[in-house]
mmCIF file of the N, C-alpha and C atoms, coordinates in Angstrom:
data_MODEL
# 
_entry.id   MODEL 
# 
loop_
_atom_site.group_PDB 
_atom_site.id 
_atom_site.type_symbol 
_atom_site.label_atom_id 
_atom_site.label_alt_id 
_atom_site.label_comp_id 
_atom_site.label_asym_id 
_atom_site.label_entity_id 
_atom_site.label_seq_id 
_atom_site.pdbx_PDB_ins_code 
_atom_site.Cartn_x 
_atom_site.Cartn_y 
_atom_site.Cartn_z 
_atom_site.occupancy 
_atom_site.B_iso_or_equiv 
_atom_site.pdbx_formal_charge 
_atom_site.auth_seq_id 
_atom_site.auth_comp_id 
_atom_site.auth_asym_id 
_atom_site.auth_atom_id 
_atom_site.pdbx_PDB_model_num 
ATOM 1   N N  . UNK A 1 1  ? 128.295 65.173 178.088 1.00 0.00 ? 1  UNK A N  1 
ATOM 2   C CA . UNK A 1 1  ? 128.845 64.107 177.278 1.00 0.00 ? 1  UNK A CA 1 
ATOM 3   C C  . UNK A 1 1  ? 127.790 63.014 177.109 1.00 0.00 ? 1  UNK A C  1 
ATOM 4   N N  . UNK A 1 2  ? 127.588 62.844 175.863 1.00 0.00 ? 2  UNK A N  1 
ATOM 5   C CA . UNK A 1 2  ? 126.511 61.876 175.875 1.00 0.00 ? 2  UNK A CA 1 
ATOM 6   C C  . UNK A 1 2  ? 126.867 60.126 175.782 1.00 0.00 ? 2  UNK A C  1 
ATOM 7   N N  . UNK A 1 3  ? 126.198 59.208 176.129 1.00 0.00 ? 3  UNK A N  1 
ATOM 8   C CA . UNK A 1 3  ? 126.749 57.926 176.490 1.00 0.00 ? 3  UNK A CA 1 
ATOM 9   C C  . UNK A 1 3  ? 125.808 56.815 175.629 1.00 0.00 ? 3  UNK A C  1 
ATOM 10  N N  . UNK A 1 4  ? 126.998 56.338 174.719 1.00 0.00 ? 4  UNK A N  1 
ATOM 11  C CA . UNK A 1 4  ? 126.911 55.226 173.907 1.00 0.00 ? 4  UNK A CA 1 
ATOM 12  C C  . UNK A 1 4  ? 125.613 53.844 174.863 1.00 0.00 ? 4  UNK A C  1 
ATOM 13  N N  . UNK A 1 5  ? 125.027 54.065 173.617 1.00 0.00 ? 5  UNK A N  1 
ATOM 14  C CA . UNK A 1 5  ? 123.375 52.856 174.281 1.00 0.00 ? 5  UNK A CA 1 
ATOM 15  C C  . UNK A 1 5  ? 124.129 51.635 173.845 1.00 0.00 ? 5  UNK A C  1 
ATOM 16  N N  . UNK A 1 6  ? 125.131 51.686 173.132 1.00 0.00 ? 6  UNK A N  1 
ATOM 17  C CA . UNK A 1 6  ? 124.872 49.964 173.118 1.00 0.00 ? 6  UNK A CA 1 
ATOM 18  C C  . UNK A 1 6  ? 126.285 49.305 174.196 1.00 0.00 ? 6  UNK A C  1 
ATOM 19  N N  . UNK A 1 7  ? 127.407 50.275 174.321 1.00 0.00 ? 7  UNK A N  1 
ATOM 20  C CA . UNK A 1 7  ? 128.817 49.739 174.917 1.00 0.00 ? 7  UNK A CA 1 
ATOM 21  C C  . UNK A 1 7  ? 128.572 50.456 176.332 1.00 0.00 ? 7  UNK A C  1 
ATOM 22  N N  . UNK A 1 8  ? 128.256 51.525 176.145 1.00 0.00 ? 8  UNK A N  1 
ATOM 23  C CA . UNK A 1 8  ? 127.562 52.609 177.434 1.00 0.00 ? 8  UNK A CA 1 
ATOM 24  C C  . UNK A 1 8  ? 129.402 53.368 177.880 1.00 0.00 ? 8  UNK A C  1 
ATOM 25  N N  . UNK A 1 9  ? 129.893 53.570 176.760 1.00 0.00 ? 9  UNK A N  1 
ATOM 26  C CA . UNK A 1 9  ? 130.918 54.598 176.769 1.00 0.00 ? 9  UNK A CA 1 
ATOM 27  C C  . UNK A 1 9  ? 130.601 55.821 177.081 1.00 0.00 ? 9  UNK A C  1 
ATOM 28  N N  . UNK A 1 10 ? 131.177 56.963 177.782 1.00 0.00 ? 10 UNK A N  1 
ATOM 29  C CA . UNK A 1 10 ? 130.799 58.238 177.381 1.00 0.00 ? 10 UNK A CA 1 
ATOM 30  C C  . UNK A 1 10 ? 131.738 58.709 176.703 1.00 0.00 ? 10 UNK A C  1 
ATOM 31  N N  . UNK A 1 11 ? 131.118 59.767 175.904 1.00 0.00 ? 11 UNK A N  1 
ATOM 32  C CA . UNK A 1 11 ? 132.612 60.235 174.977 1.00 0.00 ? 11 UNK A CA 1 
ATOM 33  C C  . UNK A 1 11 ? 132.045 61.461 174.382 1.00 0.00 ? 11 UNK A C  1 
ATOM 34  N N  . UNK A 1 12 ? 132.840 62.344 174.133 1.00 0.00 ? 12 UNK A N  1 
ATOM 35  C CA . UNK A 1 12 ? 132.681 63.714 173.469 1.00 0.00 ? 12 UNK A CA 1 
ATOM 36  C C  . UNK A 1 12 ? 131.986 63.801 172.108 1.00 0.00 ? 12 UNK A C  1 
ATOM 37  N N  . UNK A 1 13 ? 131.198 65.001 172.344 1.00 0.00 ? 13 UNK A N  1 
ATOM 38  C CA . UNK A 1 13 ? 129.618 64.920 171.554 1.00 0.00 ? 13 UNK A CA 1 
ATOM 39  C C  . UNK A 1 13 ? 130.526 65.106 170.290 1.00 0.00 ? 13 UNK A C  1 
ATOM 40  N N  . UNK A 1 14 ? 131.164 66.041 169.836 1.00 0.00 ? 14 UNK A N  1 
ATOM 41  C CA . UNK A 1 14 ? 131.302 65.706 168.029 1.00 0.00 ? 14 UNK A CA 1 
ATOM 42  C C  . UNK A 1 14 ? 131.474 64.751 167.708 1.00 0.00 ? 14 UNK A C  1 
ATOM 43  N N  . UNK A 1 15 ? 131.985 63.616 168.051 1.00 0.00 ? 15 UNK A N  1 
ATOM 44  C CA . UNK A 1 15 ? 132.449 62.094 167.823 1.00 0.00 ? 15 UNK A CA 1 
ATOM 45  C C  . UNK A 1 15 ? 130.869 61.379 167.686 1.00 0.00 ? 15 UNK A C  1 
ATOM 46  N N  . UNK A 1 16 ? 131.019 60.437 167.088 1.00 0.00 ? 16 UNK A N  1 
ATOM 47  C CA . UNK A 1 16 ? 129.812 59.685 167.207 1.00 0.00 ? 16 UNK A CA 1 
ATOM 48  C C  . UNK A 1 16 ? 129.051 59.530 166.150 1.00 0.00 ? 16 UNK A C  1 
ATOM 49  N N  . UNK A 1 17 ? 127.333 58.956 166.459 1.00 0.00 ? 17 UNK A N  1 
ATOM 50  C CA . UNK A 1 17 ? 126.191 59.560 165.562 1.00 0.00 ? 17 UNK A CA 1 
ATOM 51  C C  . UNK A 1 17 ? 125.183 59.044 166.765 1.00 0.00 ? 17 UNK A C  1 
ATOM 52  N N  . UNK A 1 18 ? 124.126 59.842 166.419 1.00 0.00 ? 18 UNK A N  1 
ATOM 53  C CA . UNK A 1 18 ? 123.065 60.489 166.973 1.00 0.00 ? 18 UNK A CA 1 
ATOM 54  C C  . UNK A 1 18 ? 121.871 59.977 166.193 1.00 0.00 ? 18 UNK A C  1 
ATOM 55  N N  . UNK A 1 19 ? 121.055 58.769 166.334 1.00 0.00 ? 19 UNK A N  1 
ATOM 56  C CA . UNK A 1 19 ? 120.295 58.574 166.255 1.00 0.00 ? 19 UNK A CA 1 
ATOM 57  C C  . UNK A 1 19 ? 119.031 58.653 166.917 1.00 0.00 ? 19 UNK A C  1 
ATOM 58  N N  . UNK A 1 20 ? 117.767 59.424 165.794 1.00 0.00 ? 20 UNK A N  1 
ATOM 59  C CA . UNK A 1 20 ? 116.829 59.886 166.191 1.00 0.00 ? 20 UNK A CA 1 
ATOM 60  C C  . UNK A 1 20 ? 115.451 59.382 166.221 1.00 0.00 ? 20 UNK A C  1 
ATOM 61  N N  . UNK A 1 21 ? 115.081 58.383 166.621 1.00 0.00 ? 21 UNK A N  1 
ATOM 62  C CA . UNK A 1 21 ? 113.612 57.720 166.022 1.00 0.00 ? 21 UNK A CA 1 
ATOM 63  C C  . UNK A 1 21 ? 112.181 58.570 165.528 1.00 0.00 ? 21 UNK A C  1 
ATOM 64  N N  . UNK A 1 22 ? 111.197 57.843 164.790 1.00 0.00 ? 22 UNK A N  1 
ATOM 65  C CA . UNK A 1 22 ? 110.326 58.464 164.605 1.00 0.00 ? 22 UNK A CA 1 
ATOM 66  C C  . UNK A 1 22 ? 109.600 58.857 165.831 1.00 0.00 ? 22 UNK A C  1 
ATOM 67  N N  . UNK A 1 23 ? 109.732 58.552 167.140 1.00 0.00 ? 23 UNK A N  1 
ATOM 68  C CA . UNK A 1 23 ? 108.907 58.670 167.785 1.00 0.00 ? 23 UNK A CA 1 
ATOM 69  C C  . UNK A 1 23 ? 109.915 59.768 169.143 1.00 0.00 ? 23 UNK A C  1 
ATOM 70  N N  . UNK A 1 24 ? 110.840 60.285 168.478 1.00 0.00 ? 24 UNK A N  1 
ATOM 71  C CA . UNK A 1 24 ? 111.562 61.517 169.173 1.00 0.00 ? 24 UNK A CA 1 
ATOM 72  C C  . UNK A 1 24 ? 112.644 61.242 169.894 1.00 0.00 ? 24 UNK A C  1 
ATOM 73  N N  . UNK A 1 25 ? 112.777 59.674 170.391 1.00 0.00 ? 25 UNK A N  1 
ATOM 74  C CA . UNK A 1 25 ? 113.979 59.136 170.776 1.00 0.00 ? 25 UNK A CA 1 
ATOM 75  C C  . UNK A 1 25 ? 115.083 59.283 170.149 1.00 0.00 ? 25 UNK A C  1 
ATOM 76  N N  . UNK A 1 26 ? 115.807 59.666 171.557 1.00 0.00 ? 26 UNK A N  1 
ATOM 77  C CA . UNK A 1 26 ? 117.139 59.625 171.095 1.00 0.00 ? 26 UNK A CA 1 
ATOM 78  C C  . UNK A 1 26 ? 118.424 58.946 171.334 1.00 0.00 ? 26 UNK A C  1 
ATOM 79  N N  . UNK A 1 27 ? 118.953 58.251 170.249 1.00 0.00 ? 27 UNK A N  1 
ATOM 80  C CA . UNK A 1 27 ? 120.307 57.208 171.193 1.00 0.00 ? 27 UNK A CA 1 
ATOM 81  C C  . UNK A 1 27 ? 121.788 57.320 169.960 1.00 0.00 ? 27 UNK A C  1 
ATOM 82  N N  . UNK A 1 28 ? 122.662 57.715 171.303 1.00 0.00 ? 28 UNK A N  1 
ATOM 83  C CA . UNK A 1 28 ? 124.186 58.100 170.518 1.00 0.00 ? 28 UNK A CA 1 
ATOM 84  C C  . UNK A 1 28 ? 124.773 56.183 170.602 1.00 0.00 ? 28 UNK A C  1 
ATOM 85  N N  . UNK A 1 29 ? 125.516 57.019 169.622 1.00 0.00 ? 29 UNK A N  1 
ATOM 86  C CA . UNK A 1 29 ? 126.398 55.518 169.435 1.00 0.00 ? 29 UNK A CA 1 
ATOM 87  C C  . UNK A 1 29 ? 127.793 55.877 168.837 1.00 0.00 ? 29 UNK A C  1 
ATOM 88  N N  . UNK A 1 30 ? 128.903 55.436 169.589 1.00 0.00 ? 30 UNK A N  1 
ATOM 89  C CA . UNK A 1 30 ? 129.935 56.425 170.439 1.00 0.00 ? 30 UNK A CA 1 
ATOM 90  C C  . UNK A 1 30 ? 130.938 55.696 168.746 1.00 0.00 ? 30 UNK A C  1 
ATOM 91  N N  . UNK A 1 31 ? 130.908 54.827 168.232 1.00 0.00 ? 31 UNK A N  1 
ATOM 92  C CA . UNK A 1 31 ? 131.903 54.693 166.881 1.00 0.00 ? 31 UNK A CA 1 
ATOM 93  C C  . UNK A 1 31 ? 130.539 53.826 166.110 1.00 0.00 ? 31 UNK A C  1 
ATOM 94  N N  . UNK A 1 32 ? 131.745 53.278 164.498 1.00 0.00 ? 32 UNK A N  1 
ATOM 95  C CA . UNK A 1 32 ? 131.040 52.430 163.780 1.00 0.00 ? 32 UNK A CA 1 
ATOM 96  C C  . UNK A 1 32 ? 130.921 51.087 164.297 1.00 0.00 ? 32 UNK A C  1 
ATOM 97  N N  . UNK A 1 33 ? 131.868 50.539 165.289 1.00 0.00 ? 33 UNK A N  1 
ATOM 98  C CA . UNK A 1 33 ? 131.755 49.456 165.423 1.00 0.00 ? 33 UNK A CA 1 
ATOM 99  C C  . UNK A 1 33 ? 130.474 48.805 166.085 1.00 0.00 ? 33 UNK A C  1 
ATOM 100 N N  . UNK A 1 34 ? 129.912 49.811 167.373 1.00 0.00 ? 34 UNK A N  1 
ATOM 101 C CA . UNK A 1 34 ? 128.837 49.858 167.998 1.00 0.00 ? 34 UNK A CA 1 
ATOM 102 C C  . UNK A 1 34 ? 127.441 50.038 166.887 1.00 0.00 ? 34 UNK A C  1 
ATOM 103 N N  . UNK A 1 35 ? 127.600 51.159 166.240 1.00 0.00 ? 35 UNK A N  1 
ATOM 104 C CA . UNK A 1 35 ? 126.295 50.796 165.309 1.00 0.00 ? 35 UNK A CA 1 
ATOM 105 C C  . UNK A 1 35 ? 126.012 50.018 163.927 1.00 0.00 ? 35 UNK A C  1 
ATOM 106 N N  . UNK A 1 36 ? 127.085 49.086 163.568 1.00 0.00 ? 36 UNK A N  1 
ATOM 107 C CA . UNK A 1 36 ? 127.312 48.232 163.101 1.00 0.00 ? 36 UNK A CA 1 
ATOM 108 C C  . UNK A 1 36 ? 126.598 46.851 164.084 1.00 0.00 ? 36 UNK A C  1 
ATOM 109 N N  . UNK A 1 37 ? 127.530 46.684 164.815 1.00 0.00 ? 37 UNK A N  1 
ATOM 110 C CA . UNK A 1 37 ? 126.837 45.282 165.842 1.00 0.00 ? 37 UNK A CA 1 
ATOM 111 C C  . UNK A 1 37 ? 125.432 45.730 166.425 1.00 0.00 ? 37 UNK A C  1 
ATOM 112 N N  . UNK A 1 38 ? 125.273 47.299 166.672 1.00 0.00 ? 38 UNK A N  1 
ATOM 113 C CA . UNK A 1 38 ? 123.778 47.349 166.707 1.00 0.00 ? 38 UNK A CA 1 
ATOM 114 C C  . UNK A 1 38 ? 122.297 46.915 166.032 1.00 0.00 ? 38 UNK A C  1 
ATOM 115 N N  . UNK A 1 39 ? 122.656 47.383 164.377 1.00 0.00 ? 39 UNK A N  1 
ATOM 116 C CA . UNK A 1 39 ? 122.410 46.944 163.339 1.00 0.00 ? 39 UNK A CA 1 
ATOM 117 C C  . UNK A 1 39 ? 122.088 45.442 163.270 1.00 0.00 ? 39 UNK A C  1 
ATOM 118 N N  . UNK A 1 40 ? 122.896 44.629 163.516 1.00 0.00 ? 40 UNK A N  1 
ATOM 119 C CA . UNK A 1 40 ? 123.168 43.069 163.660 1.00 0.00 ? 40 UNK A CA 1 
ATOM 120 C C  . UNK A 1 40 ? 122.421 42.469 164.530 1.00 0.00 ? 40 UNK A C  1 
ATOM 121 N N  . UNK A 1 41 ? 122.046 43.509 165.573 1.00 0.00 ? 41 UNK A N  1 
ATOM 122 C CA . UNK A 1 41 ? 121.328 43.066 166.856 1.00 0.00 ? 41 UNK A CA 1 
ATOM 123 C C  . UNK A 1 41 ? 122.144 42.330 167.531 1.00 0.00 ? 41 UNK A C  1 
ATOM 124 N N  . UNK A 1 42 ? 123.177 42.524 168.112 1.00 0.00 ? 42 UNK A N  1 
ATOM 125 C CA . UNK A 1 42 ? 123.957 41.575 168.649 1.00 0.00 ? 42 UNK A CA 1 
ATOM 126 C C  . UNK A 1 42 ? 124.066 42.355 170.056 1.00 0.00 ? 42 UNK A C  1 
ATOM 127 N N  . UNK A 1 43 ? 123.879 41.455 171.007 1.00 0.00 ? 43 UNK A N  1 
ATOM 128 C CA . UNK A 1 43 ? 123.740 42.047 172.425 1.00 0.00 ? 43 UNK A CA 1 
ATOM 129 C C  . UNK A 1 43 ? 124.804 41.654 173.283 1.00 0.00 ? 43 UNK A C  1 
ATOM 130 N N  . UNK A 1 44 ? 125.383 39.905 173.874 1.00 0.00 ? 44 UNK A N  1 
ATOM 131 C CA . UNK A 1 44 ? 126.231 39.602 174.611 1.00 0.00 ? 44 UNK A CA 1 
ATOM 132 C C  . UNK A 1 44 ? 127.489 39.662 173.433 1.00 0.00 ? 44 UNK A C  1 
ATOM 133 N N  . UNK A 1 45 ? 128.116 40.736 173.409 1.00 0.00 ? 45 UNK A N  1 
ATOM 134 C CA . UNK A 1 45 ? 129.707 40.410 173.095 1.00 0.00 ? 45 UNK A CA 1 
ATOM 135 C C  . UNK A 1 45 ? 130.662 40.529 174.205 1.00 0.00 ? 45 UNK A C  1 
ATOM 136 N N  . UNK A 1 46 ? 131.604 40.092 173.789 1.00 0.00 ? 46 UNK A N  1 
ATOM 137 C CA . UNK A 1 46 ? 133.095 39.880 174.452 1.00 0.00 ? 46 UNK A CA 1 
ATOM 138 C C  . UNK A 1 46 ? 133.726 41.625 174.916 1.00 0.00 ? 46 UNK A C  1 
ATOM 139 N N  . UNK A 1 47 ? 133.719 41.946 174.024 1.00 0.00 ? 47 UNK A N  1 
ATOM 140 C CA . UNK A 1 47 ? 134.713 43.111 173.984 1.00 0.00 ? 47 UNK A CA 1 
ATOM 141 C C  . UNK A 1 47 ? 133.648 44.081 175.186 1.00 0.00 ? 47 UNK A C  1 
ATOM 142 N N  . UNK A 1 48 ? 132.610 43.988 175.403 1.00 0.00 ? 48 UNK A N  1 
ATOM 143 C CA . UNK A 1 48 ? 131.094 45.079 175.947 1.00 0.00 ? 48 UNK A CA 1 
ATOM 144 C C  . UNK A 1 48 ? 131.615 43.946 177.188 1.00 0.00 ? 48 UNK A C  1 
ATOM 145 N N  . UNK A 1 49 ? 131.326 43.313 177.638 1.00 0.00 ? 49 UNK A N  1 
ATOM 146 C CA . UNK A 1 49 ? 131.752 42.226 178.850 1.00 0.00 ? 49 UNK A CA 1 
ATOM 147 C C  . UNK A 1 49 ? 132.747 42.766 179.333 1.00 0.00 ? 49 UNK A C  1 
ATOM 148 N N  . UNK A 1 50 ? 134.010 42.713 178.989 1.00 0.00 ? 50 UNK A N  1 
ATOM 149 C CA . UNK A 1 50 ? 134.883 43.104 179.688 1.00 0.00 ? 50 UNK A CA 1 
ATOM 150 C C  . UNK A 1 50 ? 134.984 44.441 179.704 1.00 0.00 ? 50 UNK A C  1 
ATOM 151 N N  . UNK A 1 51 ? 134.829 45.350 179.379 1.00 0.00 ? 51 UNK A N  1 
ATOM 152 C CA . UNK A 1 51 ? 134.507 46.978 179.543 1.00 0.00 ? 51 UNK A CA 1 
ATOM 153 C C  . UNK A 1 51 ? 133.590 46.586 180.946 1.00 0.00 ? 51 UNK A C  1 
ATOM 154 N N  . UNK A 1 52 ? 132.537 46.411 180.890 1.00 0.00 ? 52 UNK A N  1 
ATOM 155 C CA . UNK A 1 52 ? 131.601 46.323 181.886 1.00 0.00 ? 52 UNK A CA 1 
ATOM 156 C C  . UNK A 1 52 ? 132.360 45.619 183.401 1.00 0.00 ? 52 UNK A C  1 
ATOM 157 N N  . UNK A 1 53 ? 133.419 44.798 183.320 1.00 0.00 ? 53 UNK A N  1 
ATOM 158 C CA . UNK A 1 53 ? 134.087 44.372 184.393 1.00 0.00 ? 53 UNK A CA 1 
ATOM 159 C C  . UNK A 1 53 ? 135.112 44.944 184.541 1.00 0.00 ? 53 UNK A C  1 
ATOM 160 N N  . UNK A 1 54 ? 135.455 46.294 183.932 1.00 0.00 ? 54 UNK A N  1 
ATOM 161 C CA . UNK A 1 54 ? 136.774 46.672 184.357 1.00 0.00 ? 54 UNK A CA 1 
ATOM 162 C C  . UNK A 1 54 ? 136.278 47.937 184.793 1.00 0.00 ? 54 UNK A C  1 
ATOM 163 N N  . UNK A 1 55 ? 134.737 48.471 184.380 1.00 0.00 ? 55 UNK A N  1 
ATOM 164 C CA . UNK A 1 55 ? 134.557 49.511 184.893 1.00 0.00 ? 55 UNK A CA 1 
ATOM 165 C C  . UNK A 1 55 ? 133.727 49.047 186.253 1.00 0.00 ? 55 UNK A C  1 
ATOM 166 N N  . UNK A 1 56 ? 133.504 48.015 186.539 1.00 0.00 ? 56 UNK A N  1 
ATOM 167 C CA . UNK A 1 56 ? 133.120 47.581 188.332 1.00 0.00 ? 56 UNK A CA 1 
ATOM 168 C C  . UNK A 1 56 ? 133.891 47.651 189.351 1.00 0.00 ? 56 UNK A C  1 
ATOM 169 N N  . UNK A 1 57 ? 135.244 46.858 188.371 1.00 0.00 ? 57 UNK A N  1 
ATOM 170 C CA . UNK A 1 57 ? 136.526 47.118 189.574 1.00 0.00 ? 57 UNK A CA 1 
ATOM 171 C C  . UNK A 1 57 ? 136.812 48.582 189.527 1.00 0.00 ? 57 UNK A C  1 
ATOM 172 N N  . UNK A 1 58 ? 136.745 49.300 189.049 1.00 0.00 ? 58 UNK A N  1 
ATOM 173 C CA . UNK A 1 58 ? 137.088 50.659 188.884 1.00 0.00 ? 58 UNK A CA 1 
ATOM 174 C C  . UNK A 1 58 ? 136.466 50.906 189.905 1.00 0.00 ? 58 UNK A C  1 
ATOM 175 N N  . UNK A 1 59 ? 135.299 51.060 189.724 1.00 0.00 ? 59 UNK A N  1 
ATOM 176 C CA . UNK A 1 59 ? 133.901 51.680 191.063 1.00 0.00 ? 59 UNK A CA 1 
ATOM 177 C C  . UNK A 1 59 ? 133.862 50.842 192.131 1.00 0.00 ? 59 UNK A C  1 
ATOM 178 N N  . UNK A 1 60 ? 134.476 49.358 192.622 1.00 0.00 ? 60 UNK A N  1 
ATOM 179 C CA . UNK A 1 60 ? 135.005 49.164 193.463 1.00 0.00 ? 60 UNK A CA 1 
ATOM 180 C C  . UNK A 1 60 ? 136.234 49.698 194.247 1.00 0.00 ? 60 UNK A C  1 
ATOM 181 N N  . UNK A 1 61 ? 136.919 50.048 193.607 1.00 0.00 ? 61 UNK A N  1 
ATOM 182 C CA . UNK A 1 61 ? 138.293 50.859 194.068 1.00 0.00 ? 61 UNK A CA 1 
ATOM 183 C C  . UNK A 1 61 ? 137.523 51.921 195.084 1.00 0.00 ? 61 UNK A C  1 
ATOM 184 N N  . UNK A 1 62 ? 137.060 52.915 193.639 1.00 0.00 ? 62 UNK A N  1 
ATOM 185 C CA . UNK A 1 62 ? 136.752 53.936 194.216 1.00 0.00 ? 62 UNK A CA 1 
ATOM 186 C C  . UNK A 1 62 ? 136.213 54.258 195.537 1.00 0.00 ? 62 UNK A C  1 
ATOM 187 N N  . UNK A 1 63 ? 135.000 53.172 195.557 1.00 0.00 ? 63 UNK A N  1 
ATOM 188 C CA . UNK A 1 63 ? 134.092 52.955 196.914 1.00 0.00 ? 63 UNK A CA 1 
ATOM 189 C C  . UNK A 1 63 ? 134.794 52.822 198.065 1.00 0.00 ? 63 UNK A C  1 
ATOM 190 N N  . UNK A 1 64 ? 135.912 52.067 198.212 1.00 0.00 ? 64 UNK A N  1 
ATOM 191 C CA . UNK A 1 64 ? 136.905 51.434 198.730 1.00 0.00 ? 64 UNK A CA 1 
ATOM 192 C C  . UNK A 1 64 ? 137.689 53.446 199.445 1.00 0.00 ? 64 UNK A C  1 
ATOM 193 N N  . UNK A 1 65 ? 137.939 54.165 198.283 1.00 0.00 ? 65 UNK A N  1 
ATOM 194 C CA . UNK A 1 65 ? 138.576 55.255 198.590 1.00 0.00 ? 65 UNK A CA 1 
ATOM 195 C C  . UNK A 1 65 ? 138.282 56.289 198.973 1.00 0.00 ? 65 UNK A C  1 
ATOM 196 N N  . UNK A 1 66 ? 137.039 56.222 198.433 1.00 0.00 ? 66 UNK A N  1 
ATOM 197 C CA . UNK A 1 66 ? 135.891 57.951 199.171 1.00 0.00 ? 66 UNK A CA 1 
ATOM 198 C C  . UNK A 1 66 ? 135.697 57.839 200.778 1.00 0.00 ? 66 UNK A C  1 
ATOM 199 N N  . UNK A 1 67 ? 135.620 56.806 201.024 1.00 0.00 ? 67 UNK A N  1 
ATOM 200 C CA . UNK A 1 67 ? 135.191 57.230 202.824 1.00 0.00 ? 67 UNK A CA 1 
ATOM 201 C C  . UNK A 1 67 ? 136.557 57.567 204.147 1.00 0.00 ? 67 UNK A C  1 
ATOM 202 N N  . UNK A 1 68 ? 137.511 57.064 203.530 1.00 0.00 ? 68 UNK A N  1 
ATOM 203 C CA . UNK A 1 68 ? 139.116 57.532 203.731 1.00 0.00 ? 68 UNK A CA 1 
ATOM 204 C C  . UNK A 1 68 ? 139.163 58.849 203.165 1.00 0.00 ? 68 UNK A C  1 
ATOM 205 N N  . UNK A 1 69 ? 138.684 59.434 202.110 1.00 0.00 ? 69 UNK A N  1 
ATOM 206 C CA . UNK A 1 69 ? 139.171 60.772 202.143 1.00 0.00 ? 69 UNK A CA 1 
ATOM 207 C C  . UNK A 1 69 ? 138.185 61.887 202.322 1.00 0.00 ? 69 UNK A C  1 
ATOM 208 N N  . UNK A 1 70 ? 136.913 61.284 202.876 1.00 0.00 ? 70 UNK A N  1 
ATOM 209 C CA . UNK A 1 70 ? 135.701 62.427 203.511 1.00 0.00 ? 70 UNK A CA 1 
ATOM 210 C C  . UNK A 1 70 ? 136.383 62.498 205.229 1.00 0.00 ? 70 UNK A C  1 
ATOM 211 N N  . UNK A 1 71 ? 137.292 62.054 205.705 1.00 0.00 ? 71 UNK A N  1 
ATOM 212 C CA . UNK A 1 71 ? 137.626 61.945 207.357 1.00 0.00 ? 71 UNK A CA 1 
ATOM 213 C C  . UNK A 1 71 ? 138.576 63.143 207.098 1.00 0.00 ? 71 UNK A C  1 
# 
């Protein structure tokens, strides 16, 4: 599954677009909205912020739960 460069979603490869640079790079970008604000150059948004803090508490949980269930 390849993972959105600008929101850093992962999401299923037919979905998307796949941008290829001249220089062989490659970067997916998981809807329009992402390569739209890419386009724009727009880096600190709102909506990318809170994704990014809900997937910490997530991986806090988790951390929290793996060593309780390796015993």
């Amino acid at each position: 599954m390849p993972k959105c460069v600008y929101c850093g979603k992962d999401y299923e490869f037919p979905k998307g677009l796949t941008l290829i640079g001249k220089d062989g790079g490659v970067n997916y970008l998981c809807s329009s909205k992402c390569r739209k604000n890419m386009k724009m150059k727009r880096r600190k948004v709102k909506w990318i912020l809170k994704d990014k803090k809900e997937k910490q508490e997530i991986k806090k949980i988790e951390v929290k739960e793996e060593p309780n269930s390796t015993k």
